[in-house]
FIVOPA-327984 format. One record per atom (N, C-alpha, C, O): residue in three letters; atom name; x, y, z. Coordinates in Angstrom, 2 decimals, padded with zeros to 5 digits. Atoms other than C-alpha are relative to their C-alpha. Example, Ala and Ser with C-alpha at 12.3 -4.5 7.8 and 13.67 -1.06 7.14 Angstrom:
<pts>
{pt "ALA"; "N"; {000.89; -001.19; 000.00}},
{pt "ALA"; "CA"; {012.30; -004.50; 007.80}},
{pt "ALA"; "C"; {000.90; 001.20; 000.00}},
{pt "ALA"; "O"; {001.94; 001.18; 000.66}},
{pt "SER"; "N"; {-000.82; -001.19; -000.06}},
{pt "SER"; "CA"; {013.67; -001.06; 007.14}},
{pt "SER"; "C"; {-000.77; 001.09; 000.73}},
{pt "SER"; "O"; {-000.26; 002.20; 000.90}},
</pts>
This chain:
<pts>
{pt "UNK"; "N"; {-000.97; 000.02; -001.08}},
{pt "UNK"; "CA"; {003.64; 006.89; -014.82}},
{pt "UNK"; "C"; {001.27; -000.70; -000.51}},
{pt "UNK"; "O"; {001.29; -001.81; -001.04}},
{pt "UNK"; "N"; {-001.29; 000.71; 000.54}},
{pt "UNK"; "CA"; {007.08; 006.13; -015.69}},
{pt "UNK"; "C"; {000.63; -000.74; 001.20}},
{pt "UNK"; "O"; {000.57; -000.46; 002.40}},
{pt "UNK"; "N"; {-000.65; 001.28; -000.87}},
{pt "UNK"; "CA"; {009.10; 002.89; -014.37}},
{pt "UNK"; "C"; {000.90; 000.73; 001.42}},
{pt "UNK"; "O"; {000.95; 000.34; 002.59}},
{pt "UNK"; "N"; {-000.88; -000.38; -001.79}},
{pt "UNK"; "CA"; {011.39; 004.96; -011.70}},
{pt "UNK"; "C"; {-000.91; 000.68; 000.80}},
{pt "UNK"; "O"; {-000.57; 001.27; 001.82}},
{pt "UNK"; "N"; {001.25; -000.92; -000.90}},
{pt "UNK"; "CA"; {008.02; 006.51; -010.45}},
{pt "UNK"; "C"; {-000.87; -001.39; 000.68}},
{pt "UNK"; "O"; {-001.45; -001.35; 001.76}},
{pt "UNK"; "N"; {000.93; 000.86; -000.41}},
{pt "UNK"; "CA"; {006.27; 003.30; -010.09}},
{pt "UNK"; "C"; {001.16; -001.45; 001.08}},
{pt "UNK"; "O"; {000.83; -002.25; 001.97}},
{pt "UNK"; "N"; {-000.94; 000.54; -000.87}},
{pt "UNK"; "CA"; {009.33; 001.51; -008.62}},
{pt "UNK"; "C"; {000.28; 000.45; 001.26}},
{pt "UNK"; "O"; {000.68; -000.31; 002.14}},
{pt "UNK"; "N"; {-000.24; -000.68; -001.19}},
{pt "UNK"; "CA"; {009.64; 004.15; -005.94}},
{pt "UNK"; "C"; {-001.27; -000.44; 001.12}},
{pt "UNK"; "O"; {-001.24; -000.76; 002.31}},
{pt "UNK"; "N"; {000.47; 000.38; -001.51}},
{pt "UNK"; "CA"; {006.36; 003.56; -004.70}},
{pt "UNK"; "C"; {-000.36; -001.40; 000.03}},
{pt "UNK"; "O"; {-001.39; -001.39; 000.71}},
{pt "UNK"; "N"; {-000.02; 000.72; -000.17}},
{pt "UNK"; "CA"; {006.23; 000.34; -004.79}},
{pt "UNK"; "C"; {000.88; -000.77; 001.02}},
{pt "UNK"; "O"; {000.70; -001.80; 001.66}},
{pt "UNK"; "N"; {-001.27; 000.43; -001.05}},
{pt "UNK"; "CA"; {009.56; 000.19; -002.81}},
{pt "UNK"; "C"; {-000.49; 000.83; 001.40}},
{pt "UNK"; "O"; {-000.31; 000.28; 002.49}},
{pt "UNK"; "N"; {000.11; -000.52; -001.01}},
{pt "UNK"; "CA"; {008.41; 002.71; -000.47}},
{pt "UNK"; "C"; {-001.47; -000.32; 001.07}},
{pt "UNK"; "O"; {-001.63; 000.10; 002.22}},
{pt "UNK"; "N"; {000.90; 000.55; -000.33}},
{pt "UNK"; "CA"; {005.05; 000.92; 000.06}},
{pt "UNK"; "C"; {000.39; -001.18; 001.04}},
{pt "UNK"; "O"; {-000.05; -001.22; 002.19}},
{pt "UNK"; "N"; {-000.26; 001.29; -000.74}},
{pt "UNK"; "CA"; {006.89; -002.83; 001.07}},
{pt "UNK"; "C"; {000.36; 000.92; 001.23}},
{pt "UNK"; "O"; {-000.42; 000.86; 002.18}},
{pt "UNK"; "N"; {-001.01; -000.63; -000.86}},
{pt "UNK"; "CA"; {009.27; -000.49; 003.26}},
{pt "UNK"; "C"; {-001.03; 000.28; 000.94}},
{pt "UNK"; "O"; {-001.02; -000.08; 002.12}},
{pt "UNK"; "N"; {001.51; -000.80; -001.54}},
{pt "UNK"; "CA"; {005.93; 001.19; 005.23}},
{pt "UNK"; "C"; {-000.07; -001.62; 000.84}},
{pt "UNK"; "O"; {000.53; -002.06; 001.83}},
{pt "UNK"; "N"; {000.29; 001.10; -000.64}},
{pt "UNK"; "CA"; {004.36; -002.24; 005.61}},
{pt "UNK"; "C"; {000.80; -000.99; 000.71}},
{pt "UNK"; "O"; {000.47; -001.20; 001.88}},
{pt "UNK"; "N"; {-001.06; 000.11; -001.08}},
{pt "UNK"; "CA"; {007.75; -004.35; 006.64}},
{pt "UNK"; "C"; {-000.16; 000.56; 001.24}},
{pt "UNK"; "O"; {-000.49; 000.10; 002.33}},
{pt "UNK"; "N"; {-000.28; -001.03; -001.34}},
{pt "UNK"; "CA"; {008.08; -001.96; 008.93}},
{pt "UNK"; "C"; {-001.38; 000.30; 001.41}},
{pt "UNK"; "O"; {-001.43; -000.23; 002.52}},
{pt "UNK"; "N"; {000.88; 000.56; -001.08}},
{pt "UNK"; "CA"; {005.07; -001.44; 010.93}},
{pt "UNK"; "C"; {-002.09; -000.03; -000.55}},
{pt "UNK"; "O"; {-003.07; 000.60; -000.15}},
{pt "UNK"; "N"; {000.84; 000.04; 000.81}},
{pt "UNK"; "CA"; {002.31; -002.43; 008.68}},
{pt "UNK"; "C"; {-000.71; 000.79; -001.26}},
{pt "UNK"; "O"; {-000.13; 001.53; -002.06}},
{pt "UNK"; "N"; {000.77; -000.88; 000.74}},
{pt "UNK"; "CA"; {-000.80; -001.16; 006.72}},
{pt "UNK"; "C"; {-000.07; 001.63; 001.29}},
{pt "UNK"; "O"; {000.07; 002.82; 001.00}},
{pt "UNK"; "N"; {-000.12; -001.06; -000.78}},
{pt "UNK"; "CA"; {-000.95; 001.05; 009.86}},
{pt "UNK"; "C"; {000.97; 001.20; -000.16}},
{pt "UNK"; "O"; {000.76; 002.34; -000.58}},
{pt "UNK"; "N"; {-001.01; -001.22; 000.94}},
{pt "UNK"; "CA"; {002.05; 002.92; 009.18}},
{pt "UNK"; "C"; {-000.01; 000.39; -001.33}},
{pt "UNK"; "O"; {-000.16; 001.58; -001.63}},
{pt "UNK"; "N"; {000.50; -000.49; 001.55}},
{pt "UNK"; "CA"; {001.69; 002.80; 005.34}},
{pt "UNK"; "C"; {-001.05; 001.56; 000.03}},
{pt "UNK"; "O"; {-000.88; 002.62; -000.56}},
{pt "UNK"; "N"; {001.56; -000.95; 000.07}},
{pt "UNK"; "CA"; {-001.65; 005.02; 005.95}},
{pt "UNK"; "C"; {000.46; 001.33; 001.15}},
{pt "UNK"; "O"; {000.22; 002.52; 000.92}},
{pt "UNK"; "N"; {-000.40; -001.35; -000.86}},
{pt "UNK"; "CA"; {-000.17; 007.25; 009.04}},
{pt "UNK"; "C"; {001.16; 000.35; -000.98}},
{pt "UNK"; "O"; {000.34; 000.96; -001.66}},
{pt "UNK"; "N"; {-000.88; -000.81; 000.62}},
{pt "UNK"; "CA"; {002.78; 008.54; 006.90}},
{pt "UNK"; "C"; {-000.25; 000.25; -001.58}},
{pt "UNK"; "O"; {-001.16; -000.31; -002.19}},
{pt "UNK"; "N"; {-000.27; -000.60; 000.96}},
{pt "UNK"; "CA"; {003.62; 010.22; 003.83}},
{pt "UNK"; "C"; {-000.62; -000.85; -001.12}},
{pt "UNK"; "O"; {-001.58; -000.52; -001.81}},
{pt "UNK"; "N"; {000.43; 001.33; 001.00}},
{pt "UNK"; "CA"; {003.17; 007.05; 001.64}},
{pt "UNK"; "C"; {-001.43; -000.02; 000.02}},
{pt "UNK"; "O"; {-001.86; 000.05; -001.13}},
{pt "UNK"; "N"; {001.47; 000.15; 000.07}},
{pt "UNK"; "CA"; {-000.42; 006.84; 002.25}},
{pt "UNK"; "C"; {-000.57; 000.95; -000.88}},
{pt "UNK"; "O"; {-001.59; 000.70; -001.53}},
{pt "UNK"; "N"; {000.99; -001.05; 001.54}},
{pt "UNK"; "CA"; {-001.30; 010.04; -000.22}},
{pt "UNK"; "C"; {000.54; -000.27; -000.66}},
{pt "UNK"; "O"; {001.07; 000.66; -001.27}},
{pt "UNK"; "N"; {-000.36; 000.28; 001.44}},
{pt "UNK"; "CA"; {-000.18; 008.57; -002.63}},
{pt "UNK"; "C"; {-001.07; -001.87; -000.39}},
{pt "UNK"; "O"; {-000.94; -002.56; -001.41}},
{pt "UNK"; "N"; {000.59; 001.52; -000.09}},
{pt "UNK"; "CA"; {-002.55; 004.96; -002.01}},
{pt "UNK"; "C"; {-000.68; -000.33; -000.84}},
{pt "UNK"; "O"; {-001.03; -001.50; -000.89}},
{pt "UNK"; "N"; {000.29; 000.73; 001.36}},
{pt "UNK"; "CA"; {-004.00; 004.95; -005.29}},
{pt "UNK"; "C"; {000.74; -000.38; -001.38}},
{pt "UNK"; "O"; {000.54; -001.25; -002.23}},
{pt "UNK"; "N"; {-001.21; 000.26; 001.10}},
{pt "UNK"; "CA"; {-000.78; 005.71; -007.56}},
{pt "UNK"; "C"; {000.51; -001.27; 000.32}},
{pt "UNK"; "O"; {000.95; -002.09; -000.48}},
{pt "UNK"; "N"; {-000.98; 001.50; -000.61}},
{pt "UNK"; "CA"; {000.60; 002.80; -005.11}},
{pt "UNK"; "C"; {-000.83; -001.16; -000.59}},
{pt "UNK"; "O"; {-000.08; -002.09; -000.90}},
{pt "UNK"; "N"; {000.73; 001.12; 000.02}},
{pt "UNK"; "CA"; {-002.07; 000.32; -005.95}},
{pt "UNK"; "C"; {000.10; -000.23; -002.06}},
{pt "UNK"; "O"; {000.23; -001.32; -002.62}},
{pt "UNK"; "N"; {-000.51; 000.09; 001.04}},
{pt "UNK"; "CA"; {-001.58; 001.50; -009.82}},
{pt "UNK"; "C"; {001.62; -000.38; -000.01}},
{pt "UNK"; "O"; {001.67; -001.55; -000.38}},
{pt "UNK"; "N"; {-000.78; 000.44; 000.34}},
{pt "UNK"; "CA"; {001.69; 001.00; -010.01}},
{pt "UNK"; "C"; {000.59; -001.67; 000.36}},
{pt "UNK"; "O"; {001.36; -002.41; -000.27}},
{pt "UNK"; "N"; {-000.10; 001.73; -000.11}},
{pt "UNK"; "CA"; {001.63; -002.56; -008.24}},
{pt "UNK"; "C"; {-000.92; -000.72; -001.29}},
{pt "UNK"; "O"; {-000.46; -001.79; -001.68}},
{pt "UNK"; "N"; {000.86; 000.50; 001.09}},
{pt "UNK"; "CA"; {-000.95; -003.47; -011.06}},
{pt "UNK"; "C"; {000.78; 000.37; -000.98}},
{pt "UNK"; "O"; {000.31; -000.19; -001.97}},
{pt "UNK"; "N"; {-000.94; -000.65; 001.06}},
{pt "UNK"; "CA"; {001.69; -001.83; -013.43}},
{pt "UNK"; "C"; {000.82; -001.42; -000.08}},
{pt "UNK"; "O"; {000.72; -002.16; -001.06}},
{pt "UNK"; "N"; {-000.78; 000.88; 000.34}},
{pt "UNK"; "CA"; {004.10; -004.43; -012.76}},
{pt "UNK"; "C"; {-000.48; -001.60; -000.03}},
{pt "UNK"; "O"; {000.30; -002.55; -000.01}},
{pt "UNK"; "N"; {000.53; 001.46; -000.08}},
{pt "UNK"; "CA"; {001.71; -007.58; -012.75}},
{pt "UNK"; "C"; {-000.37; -000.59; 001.49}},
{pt "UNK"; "O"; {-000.82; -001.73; 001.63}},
{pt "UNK"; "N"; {000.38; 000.72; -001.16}},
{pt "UNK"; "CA"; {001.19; -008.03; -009.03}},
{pt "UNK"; "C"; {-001.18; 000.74; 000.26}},
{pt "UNK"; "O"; {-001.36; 001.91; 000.59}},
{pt "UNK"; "N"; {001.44; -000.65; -000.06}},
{pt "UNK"; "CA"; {-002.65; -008.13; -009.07}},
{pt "UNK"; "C"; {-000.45; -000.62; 001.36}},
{pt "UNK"; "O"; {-001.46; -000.16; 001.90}},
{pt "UNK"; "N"; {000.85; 000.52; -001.52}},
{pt "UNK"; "CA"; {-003.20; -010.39; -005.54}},
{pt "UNK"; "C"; {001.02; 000.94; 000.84}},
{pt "UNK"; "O"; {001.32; 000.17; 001.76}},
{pt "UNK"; "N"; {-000.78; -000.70; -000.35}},
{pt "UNK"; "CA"; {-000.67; -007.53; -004.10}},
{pt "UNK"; "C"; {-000.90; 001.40; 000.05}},
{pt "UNK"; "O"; {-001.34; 002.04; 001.00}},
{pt "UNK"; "N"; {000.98; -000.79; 000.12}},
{pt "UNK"; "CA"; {-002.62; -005.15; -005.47}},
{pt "UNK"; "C"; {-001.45; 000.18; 000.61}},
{pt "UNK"; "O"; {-001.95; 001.24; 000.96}},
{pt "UNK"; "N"; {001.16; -000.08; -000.80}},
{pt "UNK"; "CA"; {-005.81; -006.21; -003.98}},
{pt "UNK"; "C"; {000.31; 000.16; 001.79}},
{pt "UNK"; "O"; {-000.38; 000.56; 002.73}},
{pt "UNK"; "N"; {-000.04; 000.09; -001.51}},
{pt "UNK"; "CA"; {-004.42; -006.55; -000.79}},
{pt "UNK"; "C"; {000.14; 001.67; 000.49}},
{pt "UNK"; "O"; {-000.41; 002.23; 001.43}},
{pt "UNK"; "N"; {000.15; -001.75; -000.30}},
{pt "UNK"; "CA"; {-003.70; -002.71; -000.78}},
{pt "UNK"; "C"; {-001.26; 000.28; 000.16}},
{pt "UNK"; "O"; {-001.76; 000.57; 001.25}},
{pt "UNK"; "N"; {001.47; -000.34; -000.24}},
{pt "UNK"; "CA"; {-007.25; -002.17; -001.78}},
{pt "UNK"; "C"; {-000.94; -000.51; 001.13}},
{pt "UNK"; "O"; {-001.62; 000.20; 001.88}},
{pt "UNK"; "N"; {000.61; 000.63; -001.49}},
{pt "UNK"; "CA"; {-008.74; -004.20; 000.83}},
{pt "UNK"; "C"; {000.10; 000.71; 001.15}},
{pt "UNK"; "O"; {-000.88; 000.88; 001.87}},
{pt "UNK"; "N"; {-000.44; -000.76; -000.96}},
{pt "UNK"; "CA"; {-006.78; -002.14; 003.29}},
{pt "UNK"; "C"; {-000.68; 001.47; -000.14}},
{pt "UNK"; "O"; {-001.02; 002.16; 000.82}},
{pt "UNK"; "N"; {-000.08; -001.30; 000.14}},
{pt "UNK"; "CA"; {-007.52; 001.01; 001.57}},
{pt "UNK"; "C"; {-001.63; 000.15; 000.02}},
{pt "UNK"; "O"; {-002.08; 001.30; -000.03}},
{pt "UNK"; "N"; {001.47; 000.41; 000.19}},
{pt "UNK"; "CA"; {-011.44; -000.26; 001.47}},
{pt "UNK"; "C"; {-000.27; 000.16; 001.53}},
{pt "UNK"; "O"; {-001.48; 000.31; 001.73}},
{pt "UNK"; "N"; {000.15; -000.21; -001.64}},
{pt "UNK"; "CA"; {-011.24; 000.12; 005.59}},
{pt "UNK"; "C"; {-000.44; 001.57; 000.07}},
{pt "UNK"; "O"; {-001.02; 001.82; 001.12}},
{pt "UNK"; "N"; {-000.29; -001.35; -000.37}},
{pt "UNK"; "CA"; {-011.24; 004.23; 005.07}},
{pt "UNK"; "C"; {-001.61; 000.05; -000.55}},
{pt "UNK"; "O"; {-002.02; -000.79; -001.36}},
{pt "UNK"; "N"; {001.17; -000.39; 000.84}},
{pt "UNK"; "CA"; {-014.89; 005.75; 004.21}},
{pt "UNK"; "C"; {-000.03; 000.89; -000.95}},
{pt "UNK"; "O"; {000.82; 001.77; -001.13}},
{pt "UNK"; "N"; {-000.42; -000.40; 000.95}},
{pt "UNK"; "CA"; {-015.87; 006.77; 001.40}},
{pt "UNK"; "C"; {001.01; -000.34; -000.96}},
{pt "UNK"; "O"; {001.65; -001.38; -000.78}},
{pt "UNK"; "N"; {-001.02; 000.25; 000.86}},
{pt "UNK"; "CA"; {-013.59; 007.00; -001.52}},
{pt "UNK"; "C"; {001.78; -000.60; 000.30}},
{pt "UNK"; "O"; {002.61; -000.62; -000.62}},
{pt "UNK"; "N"; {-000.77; 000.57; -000.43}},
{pt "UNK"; "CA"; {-010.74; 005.43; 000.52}},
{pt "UNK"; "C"; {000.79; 001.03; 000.71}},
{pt "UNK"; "O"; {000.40; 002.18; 000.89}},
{pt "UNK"; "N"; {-001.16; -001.32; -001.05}},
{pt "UNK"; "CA"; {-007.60; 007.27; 002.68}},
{pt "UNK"; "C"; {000.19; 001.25; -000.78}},
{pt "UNK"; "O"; {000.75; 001.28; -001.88}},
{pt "UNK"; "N"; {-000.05; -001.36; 000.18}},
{pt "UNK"; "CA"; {-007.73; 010.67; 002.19}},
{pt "UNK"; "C"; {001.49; 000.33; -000.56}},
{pt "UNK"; "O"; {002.50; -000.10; 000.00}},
{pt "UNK"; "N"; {-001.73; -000.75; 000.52}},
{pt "UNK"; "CA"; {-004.48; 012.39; 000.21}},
{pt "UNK"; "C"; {000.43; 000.75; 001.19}},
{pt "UNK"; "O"; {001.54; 000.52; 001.67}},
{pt "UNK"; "N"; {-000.07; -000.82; -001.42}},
{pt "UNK"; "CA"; {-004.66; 014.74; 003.27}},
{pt "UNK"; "C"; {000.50; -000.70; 001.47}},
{pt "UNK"; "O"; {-000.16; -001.00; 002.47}},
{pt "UNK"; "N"; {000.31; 000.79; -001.48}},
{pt "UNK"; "CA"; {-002.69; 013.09; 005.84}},
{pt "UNK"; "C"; {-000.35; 000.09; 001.26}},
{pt "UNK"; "O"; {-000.37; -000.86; 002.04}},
{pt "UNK"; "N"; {000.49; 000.17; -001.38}},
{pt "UNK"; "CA"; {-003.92; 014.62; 008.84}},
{pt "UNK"; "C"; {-001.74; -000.43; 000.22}},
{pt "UNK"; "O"; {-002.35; -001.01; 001.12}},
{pt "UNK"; "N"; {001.45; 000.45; 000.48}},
{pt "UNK"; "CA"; {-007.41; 014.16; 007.67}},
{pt "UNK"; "C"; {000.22; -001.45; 000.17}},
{pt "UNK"; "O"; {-000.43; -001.99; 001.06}},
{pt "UNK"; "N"; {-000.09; 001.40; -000.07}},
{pt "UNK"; "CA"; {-005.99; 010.31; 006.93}},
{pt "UNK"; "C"; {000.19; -000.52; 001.61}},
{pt "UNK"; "O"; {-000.52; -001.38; 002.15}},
{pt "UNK"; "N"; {-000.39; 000.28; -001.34}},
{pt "UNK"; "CA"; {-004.40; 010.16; 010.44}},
{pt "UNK"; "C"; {-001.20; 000.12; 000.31}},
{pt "UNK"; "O"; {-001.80; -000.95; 000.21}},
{pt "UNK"; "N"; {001.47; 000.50; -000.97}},
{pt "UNK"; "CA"; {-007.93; 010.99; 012.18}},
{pt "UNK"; "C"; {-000.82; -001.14; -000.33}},
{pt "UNK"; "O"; {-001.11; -002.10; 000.38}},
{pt "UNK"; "N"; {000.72; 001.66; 000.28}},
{pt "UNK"; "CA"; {-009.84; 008.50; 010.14}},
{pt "UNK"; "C"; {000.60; -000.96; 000.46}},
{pt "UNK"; "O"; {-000.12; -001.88; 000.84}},
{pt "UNK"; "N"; {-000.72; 001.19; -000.19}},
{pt "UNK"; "CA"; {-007.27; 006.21; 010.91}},
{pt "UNK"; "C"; {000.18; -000.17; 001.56}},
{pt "UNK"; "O"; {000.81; -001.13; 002.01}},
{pt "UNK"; "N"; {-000.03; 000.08; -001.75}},
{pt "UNK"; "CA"; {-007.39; 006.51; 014.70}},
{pt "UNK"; "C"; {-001.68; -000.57; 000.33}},
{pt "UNK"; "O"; {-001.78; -001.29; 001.33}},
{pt "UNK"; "N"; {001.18; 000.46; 000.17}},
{pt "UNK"; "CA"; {-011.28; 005.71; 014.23}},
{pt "UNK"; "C"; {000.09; -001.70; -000.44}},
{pt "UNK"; "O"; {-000.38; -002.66; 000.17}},
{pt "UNK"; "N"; {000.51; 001.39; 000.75}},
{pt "UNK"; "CA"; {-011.12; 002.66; 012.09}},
{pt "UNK"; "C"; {001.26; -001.46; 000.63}},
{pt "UNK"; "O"; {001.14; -002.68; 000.69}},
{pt "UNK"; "N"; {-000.94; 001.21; -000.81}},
{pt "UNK"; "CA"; {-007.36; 001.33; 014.01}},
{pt "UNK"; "C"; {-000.11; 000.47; 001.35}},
{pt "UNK"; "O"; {001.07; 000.82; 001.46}},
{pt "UNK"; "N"; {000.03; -000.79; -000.84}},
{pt "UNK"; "CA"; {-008.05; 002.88; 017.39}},
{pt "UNK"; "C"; {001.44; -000.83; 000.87}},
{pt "UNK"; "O"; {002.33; -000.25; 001.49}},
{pt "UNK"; "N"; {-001.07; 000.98; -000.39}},
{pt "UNK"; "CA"; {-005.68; -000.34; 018.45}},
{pt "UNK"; "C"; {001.17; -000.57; -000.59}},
{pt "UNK"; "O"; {001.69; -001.53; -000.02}},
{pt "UNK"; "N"; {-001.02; 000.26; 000.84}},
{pt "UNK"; "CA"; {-002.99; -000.71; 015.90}},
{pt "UNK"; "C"; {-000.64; -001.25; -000.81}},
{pt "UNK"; "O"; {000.06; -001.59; -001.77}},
{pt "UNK"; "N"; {-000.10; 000.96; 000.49}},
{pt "UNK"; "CA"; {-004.78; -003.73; 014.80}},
{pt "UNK"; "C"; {-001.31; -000.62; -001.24}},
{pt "UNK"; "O"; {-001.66; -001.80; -001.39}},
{pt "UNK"; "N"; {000.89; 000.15; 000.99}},
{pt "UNK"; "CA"; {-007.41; -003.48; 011.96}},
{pt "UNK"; "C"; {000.41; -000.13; -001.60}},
{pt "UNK"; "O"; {-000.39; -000.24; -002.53}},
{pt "UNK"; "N"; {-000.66; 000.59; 000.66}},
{pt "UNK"; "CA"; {-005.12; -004.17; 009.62}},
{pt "UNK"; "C"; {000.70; -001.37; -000.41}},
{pt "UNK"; "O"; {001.26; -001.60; -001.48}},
{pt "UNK"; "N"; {-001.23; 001.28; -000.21}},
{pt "UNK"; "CA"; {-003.37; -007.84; 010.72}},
{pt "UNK"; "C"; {-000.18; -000.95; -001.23}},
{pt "UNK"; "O"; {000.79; -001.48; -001.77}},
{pt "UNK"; "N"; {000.28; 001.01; 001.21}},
{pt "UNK"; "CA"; {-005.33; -010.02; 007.78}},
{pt "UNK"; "C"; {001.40; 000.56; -000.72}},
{pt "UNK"; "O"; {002.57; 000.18; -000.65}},
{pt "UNK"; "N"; {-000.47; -000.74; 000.87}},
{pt "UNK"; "CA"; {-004.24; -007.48; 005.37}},
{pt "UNK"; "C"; {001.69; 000.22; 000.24}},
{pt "UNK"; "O"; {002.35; -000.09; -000.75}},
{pt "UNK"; "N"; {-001.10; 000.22; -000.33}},
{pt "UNK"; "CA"; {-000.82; -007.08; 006.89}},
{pt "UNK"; "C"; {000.41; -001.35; -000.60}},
{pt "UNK"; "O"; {000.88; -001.49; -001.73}},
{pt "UNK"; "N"; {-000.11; 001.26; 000.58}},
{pt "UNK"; "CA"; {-000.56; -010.80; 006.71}},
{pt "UNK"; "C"; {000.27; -000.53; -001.00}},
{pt "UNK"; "O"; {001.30; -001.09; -001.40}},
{pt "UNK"; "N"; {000.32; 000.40; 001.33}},
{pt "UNK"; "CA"; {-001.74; -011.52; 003.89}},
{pt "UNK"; "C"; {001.37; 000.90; -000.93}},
{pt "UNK"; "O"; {001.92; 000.03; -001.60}},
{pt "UNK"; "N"; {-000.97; -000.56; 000.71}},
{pt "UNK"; "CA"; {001.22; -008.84; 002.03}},
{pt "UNK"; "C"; {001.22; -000.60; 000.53}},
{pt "UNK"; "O"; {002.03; -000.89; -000.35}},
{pt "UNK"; "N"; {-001.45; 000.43; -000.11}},
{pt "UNK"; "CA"; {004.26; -010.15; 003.93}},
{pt "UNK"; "C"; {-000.48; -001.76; -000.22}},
{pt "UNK"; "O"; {000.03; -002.43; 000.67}},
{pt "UNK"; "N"; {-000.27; 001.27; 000.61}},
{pt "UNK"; "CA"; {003.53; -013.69; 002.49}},
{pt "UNK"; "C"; {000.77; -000.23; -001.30}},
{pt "UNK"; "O"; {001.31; -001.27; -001.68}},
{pt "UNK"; "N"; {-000.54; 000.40; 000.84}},
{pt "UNK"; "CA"; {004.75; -012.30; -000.65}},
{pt "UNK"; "C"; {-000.87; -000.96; -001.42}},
{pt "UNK"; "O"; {-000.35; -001.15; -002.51}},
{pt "UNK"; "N"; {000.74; 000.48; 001.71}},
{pt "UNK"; "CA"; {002.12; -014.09; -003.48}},
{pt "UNK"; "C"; {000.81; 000.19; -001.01}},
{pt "UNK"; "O"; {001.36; -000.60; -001.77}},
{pt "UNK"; "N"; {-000.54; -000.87; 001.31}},
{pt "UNK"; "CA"; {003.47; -011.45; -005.69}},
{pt "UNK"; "C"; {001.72; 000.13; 000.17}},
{pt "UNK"; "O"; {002.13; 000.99; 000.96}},
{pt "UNK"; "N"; {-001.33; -000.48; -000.76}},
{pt "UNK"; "CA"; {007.45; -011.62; -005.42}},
{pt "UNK"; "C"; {000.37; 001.55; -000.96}},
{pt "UNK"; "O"; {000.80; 001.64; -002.10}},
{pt "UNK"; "N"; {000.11; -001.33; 000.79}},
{pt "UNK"; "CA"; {007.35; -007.71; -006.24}},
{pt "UNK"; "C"; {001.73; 000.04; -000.30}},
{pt "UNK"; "O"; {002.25; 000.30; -001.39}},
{pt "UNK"; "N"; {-001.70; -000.22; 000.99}},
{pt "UNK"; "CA"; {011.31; -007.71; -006.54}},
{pt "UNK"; "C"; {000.14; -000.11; -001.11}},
{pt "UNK"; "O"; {000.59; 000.80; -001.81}},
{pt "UNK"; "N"; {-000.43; 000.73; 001.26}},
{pt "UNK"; "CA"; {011.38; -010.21; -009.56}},
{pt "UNK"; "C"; {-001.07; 000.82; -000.83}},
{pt "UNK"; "O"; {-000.77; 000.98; -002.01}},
{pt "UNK"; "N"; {000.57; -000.87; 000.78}},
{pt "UNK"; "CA"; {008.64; -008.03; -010.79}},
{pt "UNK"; "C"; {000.16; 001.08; -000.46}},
{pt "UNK"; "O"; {-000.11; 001.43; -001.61}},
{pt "UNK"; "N"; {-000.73; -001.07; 000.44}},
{pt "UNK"; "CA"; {010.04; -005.19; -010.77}},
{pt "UNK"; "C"; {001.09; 000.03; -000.74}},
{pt "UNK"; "O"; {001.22; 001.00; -001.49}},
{pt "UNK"; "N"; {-000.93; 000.08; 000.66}},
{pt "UNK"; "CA"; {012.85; -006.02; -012.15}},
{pt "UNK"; "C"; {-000.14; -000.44; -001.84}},
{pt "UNK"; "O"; {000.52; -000.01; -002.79}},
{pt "UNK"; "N"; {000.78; 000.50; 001.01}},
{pt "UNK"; "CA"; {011.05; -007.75; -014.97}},
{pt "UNK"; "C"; {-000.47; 001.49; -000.99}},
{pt "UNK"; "O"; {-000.25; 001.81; -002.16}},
{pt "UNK"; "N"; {001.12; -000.52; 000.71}},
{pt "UNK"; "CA"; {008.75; -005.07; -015.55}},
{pt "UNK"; "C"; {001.63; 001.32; -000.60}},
{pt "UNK"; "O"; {001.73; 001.95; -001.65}},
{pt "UNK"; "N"; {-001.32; -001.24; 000.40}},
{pt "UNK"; "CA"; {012.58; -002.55; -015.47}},
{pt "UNK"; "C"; {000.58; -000.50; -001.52}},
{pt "UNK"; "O"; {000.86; 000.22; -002.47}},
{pt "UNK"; "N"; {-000.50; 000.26; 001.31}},
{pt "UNK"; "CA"; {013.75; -004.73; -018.22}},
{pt "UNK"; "C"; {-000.97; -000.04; -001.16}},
{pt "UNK"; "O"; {-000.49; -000.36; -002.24}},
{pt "UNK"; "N"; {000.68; 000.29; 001.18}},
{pt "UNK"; "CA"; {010.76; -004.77; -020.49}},
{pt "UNK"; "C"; {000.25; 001.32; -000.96}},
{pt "UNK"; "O"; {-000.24; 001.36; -002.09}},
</pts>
């Protein structure tokens, strides 16, 4: 995966969650892509960032959120029926551990 591929989703990952969590992350577009996303956060060194995806993505059965998002959307009305089976995991990512900016930027200049 090359650096402007793994920067994108990494940017477009914070952007889901900001916005209205792991919940959204997983209902839109961004969500088929939830294993490149979790590689490319491990790409740039944020490995407690990284888990926190997986954790989230460890909620879906089976092999995790489906690439298929309407397939993902139904599971995901099952497992959040209330918007809120996500909040740790939410949480836990907007604390920031990993400051993915300086990482990215890092990992742009290596």
């Amino acid at each position: 995966m090359d650096k402007a591929k793994i920067a994108s989703l990494i940017r477009e990952c914070e952007a889901e969650v900001n916005n209205g969590g792991f919940d959204q992350f997983f209902f839109n577009s961004a969500g088929d892509r939830t294993s490149e996303v979790i590689s490319a956060i491990r790409a740039v060194g944020a490995e407690h960032t990284a888990a926190i995806v997986e954790r989230a993505a460890a909620k879906f059965p089976g092999e995790g959120p489906p690439r298929d998002r309407t397939e993902r959307q139904k599971q995901l009305l099952l497992i959040s029926p209330d918007g809120e089976a996500f909040e740790e995991e939410d949480q836990a990512f907007l604390e920031y551990d990993d400051d993915l900016e300086q990482l990215l930027n890092a990992y742009d200049n290596s």
